[in-house]
VOTOR-339248 format. One record per atom (N, C-alpha, C): x, y, z. Coordinates in steps of 0.1 Angstrom, whole numbers, plus 5000, padded with zeros to 4 digits. Atoms other than C-alpha are relative to their C-alpha. Layout:
XYZ ...
END
This chain:
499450004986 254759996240 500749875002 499250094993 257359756253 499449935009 500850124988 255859466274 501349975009 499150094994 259659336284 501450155004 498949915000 262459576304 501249935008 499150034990 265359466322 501350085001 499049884996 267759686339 501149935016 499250064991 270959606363 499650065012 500249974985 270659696400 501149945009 499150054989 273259676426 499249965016 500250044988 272659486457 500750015010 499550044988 273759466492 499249975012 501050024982 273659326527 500650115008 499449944997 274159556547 498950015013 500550004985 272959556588 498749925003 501250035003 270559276583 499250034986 501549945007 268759436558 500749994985 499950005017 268859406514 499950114992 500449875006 269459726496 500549974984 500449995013 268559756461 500350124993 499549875007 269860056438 500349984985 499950035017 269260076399 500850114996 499249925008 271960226381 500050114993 500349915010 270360386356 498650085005 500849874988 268060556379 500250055009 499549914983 269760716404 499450065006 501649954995 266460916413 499749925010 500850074990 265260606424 500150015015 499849964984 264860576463 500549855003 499350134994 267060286477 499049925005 501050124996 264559996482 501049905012 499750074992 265259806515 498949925005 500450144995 264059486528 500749905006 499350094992 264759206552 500649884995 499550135009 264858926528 500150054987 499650015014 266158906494 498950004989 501250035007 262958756478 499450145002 500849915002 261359026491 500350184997 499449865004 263959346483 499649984981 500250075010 263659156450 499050044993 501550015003 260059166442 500050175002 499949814999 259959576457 500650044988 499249995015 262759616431 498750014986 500350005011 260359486405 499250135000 501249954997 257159686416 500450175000 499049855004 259460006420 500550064987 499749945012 260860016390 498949994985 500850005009 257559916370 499250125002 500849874998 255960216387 501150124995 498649895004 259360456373 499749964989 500450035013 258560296340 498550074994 501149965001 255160386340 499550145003 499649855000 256060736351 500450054992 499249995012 258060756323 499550034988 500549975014 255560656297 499150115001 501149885000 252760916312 500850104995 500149844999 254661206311 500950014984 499649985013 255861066271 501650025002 498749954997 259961066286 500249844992 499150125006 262160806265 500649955016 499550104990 263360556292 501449995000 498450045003 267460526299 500249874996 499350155003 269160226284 500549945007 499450064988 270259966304 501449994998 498850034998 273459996315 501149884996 499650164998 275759716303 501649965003 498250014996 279259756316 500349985015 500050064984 278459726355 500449874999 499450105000 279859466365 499249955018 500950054986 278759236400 498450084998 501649945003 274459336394 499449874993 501050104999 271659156395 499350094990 501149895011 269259256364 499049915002 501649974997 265359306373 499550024987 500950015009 263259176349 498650035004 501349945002 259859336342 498949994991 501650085011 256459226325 499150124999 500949904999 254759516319 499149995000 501550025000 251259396311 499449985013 500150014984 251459266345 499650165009 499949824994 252059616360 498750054995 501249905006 249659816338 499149935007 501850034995 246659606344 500150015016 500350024990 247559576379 500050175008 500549834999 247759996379 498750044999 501249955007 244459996362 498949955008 501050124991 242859716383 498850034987 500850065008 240859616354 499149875003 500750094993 238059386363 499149934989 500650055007 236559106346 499149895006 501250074996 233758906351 500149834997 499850155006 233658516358 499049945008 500950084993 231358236368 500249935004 499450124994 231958046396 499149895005 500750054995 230557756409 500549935018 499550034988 230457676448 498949895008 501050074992 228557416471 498950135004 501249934995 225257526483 499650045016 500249984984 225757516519 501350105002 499049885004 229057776512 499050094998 500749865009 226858006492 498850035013 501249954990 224157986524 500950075011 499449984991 226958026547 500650195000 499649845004 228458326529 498650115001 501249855003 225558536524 499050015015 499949974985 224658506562 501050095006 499049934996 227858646571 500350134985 499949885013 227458896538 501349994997 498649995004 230758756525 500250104985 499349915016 232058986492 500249914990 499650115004 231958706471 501350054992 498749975009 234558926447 501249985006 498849964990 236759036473 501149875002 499850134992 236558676486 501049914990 499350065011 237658546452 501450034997 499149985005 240158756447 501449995009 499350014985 241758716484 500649884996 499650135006 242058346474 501049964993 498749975013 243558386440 501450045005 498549924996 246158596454 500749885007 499050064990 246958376483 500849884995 499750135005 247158076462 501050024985 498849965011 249658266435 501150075009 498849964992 251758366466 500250154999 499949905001 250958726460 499550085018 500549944989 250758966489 499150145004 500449875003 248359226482 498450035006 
END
């Protein structure tokens, strides 16, 4: 399997808003968003779930277009994607002060959840 894909996509502004449209998927559904960063990012997460469509059902993937011209090309990590399809979970040991770990388990915090809330926030992810 391919870990790395990148494919062109046409952008626009158009009434406020960032629309996103890959070429070589015309299928796809027009990805809109208010900022860039974030039509951007959808883009990726859209087209890694179309990829991943792709491999279930065993379909060879189209080639990226390379004669468009003005296009922004979305790059994709696939390992990324999969595990984050699979939510794969691994096990770690943390260590935290003792008056946290009383605090939490009063309030019956999720220590995972709690961990993984963190993680995210502190990699700028929004999930």
């Amino acid at each position: 399997m391919k870990e790395n894909y990148i494919y062109p996509a046409k952008i626009k502004h158009v009434d406020g808003m960032y629309q996103i449209q890959f070429i070589d998927f015309p299928e796809m559904i027009l990805i809109e968003e208010p900022g860039r960063e974030e039509a951007i990012r959808s883009a990726q997460e859209r087209l890694a779930l179309e990829i991943l469509d792709y491999e279930s059902r065993g379909e060879e993937l189209p080639m990226p277009n390379e004669t468009e011209t003005d296009v922004i090309y979305v790059h994709i990590w696939m390992p990324y994607f999969r595990n984050a399809a699979k939510e794969v979970y691994v096990k770690k040991n943390v260590t935290i002060p003792q008056w946290l770990d009383i605090l939490a388990k009063e309030h019956k915090v999720n220590y995972s959840a709690a961990l993984v809330k963190g993680i995210k926030s502190e990699l700028g992810i929004e999930h």
